[in-house]
ZATI-754661 format. One record per residue (C-alpha): residue in three letters; y, z, x. Coordinates in steps of 0.2 Angstrom, whole numbers, plus 5000, padded with zeros to 4 digits. Layout:
    r    c2    c3    c1
  ALA     Y     Z     X
...
This chain:
    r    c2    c3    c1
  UNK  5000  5000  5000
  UNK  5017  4994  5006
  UNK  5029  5009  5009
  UNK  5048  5007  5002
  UNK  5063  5008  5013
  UNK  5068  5026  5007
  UNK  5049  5031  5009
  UNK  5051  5025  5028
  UNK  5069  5032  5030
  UNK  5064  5048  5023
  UNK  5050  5050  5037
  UNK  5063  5043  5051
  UNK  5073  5059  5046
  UNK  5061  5071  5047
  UNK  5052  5064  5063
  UNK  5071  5065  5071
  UNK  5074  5083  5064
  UNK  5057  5089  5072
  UNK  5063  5082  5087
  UNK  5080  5089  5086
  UNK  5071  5106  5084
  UNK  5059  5105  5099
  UNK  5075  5096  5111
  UNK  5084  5115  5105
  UNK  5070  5124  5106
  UNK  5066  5118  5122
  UNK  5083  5122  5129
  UNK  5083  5137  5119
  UNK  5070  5144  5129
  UNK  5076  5136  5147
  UNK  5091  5146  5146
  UNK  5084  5162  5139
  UNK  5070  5163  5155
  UNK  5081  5156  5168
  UNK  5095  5171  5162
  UNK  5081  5185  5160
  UNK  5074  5179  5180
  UNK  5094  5178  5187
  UNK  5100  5194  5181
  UNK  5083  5203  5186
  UNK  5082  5194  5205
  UNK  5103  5197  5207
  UNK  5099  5216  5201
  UNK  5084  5216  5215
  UNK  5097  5210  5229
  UNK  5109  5223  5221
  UNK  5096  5236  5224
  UNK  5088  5230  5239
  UNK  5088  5244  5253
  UNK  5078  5234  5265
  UNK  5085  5218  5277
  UNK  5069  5210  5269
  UNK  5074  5191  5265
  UNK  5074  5188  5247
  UNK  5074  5172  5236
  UNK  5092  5167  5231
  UNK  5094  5171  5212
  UNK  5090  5155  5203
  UNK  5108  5151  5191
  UNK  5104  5148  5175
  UNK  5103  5132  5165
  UNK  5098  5124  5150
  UNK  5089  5106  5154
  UNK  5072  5107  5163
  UNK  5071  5094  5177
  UNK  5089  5090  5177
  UNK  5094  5110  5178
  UNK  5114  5110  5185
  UNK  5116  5092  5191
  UNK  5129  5089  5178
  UNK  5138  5103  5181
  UNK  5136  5100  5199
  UNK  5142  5083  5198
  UNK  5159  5085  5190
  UNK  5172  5075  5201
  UNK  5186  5088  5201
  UNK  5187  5093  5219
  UNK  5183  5112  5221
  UNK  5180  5115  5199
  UNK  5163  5120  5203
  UNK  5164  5128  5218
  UNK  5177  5142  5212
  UNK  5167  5145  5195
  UNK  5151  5149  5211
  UNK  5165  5159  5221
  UNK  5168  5170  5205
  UNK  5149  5173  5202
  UNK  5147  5179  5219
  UNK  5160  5192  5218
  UNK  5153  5197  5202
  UNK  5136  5198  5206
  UNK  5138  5202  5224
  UNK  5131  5187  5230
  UNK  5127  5178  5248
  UNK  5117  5163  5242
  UNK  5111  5158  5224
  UNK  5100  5143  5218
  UNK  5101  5129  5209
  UNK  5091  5115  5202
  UNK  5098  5098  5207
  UNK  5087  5084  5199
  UNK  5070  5093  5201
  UNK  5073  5099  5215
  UNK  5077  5118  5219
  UNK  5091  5120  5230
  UNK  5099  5134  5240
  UNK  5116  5135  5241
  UNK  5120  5147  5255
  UNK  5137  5154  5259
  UNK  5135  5171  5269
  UNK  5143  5172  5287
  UNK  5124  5176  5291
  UNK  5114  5164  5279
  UNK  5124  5150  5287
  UNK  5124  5151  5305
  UNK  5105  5154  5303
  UNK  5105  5138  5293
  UNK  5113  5128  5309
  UNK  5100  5137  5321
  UNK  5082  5136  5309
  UNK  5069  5126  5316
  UNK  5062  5126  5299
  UNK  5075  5115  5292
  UNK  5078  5096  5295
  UNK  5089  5081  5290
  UNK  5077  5064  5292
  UNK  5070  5063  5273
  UNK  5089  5065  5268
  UNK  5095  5053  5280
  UNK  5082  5039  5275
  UNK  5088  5043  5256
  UNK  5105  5038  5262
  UNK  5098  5024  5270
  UNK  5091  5017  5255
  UNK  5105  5021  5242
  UNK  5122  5020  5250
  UNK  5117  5007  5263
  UNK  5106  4995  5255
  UNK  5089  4997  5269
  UNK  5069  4994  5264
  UNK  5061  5011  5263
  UNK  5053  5004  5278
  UNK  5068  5002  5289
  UNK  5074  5017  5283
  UNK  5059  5028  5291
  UNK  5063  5018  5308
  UNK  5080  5020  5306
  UNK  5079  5038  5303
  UNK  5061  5043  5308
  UNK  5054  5061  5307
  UNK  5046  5066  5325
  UNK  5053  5055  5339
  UNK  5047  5057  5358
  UNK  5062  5060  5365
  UNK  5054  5058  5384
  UNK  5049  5042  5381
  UNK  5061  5034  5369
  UNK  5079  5033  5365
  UNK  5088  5041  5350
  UNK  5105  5042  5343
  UNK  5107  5060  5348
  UNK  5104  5056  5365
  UNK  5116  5039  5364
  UNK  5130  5049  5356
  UNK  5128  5064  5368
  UNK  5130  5049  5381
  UNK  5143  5039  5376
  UNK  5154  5047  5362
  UNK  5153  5066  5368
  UNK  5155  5062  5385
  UNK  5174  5064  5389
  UNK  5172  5048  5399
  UNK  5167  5041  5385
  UNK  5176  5048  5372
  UNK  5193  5045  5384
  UNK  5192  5026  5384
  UNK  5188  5025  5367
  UNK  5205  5034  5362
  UNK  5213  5024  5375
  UNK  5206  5008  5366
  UNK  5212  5014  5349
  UNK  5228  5021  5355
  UNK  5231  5002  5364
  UNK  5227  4994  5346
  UNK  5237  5005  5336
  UNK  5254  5004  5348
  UNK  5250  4986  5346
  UNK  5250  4981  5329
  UNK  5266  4991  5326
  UNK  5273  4984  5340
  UNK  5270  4967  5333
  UNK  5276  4972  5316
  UNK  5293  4964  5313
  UNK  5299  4974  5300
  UNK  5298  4990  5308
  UNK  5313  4983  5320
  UNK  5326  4983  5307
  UNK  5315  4998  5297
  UNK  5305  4996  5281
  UNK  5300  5008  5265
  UNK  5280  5010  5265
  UNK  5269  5021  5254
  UNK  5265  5034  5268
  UNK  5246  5036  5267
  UNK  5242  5018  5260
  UNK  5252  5010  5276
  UNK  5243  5022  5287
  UNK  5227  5018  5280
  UNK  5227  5000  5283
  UNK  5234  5003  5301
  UNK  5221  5016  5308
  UNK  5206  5004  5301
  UNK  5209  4990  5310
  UNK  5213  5001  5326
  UNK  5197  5011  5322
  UNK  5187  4996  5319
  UNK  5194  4985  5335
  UNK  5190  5001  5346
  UNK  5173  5003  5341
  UNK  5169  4985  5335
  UNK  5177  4976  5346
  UNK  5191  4963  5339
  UNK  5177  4949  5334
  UNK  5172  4957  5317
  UNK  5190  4957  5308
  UNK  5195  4942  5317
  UNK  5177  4936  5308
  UNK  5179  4944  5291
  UNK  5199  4951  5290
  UNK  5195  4954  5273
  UNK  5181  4966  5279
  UNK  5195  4980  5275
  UNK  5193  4979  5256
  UNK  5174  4978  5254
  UNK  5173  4995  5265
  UNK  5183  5004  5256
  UNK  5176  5001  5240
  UNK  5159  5005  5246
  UNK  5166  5021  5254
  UNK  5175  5028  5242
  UNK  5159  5027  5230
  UNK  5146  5032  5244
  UNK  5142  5049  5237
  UNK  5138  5041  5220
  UNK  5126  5027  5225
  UNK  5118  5043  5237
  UNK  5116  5053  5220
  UNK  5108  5038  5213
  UNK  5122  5032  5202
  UNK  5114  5014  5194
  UNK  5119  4998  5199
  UNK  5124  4995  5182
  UNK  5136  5009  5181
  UNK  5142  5004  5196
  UNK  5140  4986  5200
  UNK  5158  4985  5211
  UNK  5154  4996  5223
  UNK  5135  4990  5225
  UNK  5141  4972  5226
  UNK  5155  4979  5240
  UNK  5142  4986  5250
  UNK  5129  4972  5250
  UNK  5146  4961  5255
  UNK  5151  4972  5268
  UNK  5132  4974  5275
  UNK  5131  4953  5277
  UNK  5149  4952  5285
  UNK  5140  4963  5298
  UNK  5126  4953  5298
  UNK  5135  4939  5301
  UNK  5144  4948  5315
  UNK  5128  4956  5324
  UNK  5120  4939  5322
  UNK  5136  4929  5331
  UNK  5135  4942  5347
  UNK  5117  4942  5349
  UNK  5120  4925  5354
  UNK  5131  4930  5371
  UNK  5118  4940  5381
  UNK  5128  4936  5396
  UNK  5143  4948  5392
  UNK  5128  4962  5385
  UNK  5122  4960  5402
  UNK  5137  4967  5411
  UNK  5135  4982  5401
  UNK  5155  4986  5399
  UNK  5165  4999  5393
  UNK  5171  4989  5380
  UNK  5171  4972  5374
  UNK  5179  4959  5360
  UNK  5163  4955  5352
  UNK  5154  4974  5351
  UNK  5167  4985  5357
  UNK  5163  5003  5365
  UNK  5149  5005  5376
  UNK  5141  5015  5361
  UNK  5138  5001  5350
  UNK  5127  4992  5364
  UNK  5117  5007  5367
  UNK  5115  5011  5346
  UNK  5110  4989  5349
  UNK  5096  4993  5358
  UNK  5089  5008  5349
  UNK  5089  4998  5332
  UNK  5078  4984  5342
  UNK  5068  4998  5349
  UNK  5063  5004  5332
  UNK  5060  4987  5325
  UNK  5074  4989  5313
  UNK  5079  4970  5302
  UNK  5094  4962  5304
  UNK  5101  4968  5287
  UNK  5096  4989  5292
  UNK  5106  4985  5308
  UNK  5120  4981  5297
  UNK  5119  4994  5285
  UNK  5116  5008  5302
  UNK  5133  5001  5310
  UNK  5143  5002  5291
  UNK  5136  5021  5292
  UNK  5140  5024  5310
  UNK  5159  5015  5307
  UNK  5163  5027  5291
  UNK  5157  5042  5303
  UNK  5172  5038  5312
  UNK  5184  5032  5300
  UNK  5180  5043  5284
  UNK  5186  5058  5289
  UNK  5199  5055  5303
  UNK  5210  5044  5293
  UNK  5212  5055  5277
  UNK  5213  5071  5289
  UNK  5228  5061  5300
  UNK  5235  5056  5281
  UNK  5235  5075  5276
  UNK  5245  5082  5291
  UNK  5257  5067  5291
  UNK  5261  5073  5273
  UNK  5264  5092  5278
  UNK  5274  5089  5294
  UNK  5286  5076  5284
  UNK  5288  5086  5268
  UNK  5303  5090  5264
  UNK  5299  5106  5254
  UNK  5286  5111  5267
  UNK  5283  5125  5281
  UNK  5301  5128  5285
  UNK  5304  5122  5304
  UNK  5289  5113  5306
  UNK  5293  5095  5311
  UNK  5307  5100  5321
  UNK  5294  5110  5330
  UNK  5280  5099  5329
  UNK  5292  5086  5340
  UNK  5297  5099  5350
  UNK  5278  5101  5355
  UNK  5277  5083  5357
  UNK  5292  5078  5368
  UNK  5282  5085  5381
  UNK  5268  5074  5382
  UNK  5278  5058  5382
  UNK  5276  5048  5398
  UNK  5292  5038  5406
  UNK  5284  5022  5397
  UNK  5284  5028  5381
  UNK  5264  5031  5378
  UNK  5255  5047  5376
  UNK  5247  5061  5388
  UNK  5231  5063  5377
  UNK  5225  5079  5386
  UNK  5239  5085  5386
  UNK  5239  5083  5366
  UNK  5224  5093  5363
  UNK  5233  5108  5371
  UNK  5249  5109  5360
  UNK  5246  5126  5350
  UNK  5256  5122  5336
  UNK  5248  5105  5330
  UNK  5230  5110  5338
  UNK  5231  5123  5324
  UNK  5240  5116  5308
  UNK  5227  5099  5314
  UNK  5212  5113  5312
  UNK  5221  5120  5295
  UNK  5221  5102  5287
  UNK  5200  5106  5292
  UNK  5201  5121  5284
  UNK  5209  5117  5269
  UNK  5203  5099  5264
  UNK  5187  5096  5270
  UNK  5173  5099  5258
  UNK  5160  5097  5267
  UNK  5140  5099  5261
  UNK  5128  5103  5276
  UNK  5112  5100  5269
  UNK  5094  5101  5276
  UNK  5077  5099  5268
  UNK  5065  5114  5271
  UNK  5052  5107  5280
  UNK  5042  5127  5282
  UNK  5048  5141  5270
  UNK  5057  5154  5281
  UNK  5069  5166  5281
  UNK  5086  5161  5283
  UNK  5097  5176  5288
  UNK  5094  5187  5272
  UNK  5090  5171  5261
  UNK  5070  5167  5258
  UNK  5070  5148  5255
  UNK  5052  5138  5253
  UNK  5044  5122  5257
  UNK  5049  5107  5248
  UNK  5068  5117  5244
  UNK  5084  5110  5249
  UNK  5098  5121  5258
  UNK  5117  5117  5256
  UNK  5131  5127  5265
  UNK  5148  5123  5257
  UNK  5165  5121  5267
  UNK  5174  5124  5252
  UNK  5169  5141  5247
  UNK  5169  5148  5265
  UNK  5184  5140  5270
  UNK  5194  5147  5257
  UNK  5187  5165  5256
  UNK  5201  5177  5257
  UNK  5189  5188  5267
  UNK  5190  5174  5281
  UNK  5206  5169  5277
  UNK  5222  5178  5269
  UNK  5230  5167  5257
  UNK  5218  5153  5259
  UNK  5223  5141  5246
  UNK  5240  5141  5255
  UNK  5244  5129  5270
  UNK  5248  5139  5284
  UNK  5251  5129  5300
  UNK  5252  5144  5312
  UNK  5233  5151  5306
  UNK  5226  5146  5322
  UNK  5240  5153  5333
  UNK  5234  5165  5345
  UNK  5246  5174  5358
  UNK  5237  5183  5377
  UNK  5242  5201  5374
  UNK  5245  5200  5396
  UNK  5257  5184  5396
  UNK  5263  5181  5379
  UNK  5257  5165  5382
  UNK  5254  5156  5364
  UNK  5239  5147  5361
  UNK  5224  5142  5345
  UNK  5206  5144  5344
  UNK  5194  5144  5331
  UNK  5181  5155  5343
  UNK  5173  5167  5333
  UNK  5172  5160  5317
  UNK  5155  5155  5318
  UNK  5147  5156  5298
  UNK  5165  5154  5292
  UNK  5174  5140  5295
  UNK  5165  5123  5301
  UNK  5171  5108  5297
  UNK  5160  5094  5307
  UNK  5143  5105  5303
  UNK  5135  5114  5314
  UNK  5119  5114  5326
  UNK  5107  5099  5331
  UNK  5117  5088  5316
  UNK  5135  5091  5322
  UNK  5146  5076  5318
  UNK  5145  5067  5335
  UNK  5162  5057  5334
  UNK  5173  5076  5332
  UNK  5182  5074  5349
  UNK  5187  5055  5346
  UNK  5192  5059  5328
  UNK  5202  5073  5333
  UNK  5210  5064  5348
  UNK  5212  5051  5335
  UNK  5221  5061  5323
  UNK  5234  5068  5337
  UNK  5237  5055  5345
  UNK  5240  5044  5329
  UNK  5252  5056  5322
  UNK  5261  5058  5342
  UNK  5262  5038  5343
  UNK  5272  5038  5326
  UNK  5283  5055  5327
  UNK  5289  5050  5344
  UNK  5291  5032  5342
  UNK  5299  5028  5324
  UNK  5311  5036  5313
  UNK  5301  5042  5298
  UNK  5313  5045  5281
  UNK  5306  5055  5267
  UNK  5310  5045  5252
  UNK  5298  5051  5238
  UNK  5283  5058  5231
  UNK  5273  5044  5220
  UNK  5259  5047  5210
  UNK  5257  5064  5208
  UNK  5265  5075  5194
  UNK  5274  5093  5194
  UNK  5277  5106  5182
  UNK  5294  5106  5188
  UNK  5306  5097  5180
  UNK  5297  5084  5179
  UNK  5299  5076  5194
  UNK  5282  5069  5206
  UNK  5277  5081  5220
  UNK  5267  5084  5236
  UNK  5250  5073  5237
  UNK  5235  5080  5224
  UNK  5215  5077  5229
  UNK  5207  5064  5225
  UNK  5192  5064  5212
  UNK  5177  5064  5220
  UNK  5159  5072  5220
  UNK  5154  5087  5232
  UNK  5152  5085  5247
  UNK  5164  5072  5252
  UNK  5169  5078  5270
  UNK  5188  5077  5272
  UNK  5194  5074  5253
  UNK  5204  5058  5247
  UNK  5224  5059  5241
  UNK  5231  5055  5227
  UNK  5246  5053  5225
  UNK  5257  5046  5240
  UNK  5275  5048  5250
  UNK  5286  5035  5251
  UNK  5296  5033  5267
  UNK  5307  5022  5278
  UNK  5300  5020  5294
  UNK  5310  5011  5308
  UNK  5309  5010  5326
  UNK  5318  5020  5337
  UNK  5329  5012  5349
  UNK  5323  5013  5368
């Protein structure tokens, strides 16, 4: 017997009301246990008397599978770090978990718990790394294991650790490629007309564009944008949607920034393919060249050939390598251009930021780069832009359960350390959600002397990670970031115009920079917002 269409629609109903009931009764009883087993495990770490390490409570959550990933994923910069901070301090926490996508994940941000986390032998990166190599930079799940393999035998083979440690750390190295960079940057300001008679720029959009054709010429060599000199615009596409595509973002939410990686990934292919074919100047081996740039490029060359790696994982390994550079030394340089030129700033701080700077002019006008990373005053506002706007995740996979510090973490787990919530702990830092230039000031109690440092601060403030994983381009980016912002204070005449972009409570009007959405973790966050200036030469 046929059934009618109300018969059928009837049945629709009630098959969608039973569902509705079990999808609440399922979330019902999610929440209800994950509540009953946080407040008993924070009430045992309460209680504990013993330095025994115990499991970080589990924060509660309604989905099963999914747990907090949606919560965890919003894009307003520090929104869900502060909602942690207040927990902590309410539960009088160290460390809680979360479940991220089915995974269990300890988010540790104890003084202890983290400098543990950067010393554990039970915790690694590779399965991580070969995720990133798959998602953000478009490799086979087979040249992602050779590009970031498990257990290498560091005796007989090369690795990147070894090549970095070799030719970015080295200051030998890490001189000539400022040197480079410096050279390019002077350069193309030089050549640019308009500065002459002086021009009105958006601040940090200007600068952008400047420092990543420098960055890329010094690193690269000048063959890949004189190749592609549109390669700009598919990189920054692709890296300001990295941490998406990492979390797995679908390409059909998110066709533009697959479709800018996958361009920017041939344009290096096409580039990698067009030096391979001059093994004569390879063969020199030199400190730098037009077609592959710094020495380090060769030698991270021969380790992708060592490991069998394709043509296209050798591109996406050098887009990687290029945004370890770029990604956080341009925003960071962006950052404390805005605080030194603001008008409603720290009071005295340009004047005495170019006081600090005079003295490491040369008589022809360039810049004593040792002599930079010496000046107290921007060494220590360079290392407040750090503190303040980096949000960085370290995370490791737990490869054995172990204690770390206090914290019990198992096998299979994730741990993340969080910049954000350390950095801004007013037990680390008073008034840390202000910008305060002279934090890093320190004065010799014997000669007055006044100097900065960051000794000491171990668990508390690190903002290029921490242990075997340390980010291996730190020194170039700092004496990147310093000599960029000496080049332009001691060489042009910047005018504060106005703040663009950003809105104020008061009257109206657009103020200081904001930050940028994004997900956690996205190292030194974006801007929004800009500062419109005039910039013109000075007059020799």
């Amino acid at each position: 017997m046929a059934l009618d269409t109300p018969t059928i629609l009837s049945g629709l109903r009630v098959l969608l009301g039973s569902l509705a009931v079990t999808v609440g009764l399922v979330i019902v009883f999610t929440f209800l246990s994950t509540f009953i087993r946080f407040r008993l495990d924070a009430r045992k770490h309460t209680d504990s008397k013993n330095q025994l390490a115990l499991r970080p409570p589990l924060i509660p959550h309604m989905l099963p599978v999914l747990g907090s990933t949606l919560t965890f994923s919003d894009q307003n910069v520090g929104t869900y770090w502060t909602w942690l901070k207040g927990q902590a301090e309410h539960y009088g926490q160290g460390a809680f978990s979360i479940v991220l996508a089915g995974t269990r994940t300890n988010l540790i941000f104890s003084e202890a718990g983290i400098s543990a986390t950067f010393k554990s032998r039970a915790l690694s990166r590779a399965k991580l790394d070969q995720k990133l190599g798959v998602n953000v930079l478009g490799m086979s799940k087979a040249d992602s294991i050779k590009a970031f393999p498990y257990d290498v035998d560091e005796k007989e083979k090369s690795t990147t650790a070894r090549i970095h440690s070799e030719h970015l750390l080295s200051s030998s190295a890490v001189n000539s490629l400022t040197s480079k960079f410096m050279e390019t940057f002077r350069g193309a300001l030089d050549r640019d007309a308009r500065l002459e008679e002086g021009d009105e720029v958006n601040l940090y959009e200007w600068l952008w564009q400047e420092v990543f054709g420098a960055s890329t010429t010094a690193l690269c060599g000048s063959r890949l944008l004189e190749m592609h000199p549109e390669f700009d615009r598919d990189y920054r596409v692709w890296e300001e949607n990295m941490l998406a595509m990492l979390f797995g973002k679908p390409r059909l939410f998110a066709s533009e920034a697959y479709n800018a990686r996958d361009a920017a990934v041939q344009k290096l292919e096409a580039w990698l393919e067009d030096g391979y074919k001059q093994p004569s100047e390879r063969e020199k081996d030199p400190e730098w060249s037009p077609t592959f740039g710094a020495r380090v490029m060769y030698k991270r060359h021969e380790f992708y050939k060592q490991q069998g790696l394709s043509i296209h994982a050798q591109a996406g390994f050098d887009l990687i390598f290029l945004a370890g550079i770029l990604s956080n030394a341009t925003p960071a340089t962006g950052w404390l251009l805005l605080h030194i030129l603001s008008p409603t700033g720290t009071p005295n701080f340009r004047s005495r930021i170019m006081e600090e700077l005079s003295s490491c002019q040369k008589t022809d006008g360039s810049v004593d780069i040792p002599a930079l990373t010496r000046l107290p005053l921007l060494n220590s506002a360079f290392h407040e832009v750090l503190r303040l706007y980096v949000d960085l995740l370290v995370v490791r996979q737990v490869d054995n359960s172990a204690a770390i510090g206090n914290h019990y973490v198992k096998q299979g787990e994730q741990v993340m350390a969080p910049t954000w919530m350390t950095h801004r702990n007013p037990l680390f830092f008073k008034n840390p959600e202000k910008f305060d230039p002279e934090r890093f000031l320190t004065k010799d109690s014997e000669t007055g002397k006044v100097g900065y440092s960051t000794t000491g601060l171990g668990g508390k403030y690190f903002p290029f990670g921490g242990g075997h994983y340390m980010c291996p381009g730190r020194t170039f980016a700092k004496q990147e970031v310093l000599g960029t912002v000496a080049v332009l204070l001691l060489n042009y005449d910047i005018d504060f115009v106005k703040y663009i972009g950003q809105d104020t409570v008061e009257k109206g009007e657009r103020g200081f920079p904001g930050i940028k959405k994004n997900y956690a973790g996205n190292q030194v966050v974006g801007i929004e917002g800009d500062m419109r200036v005039r910039i013109k030469k000075k007059s020799s």
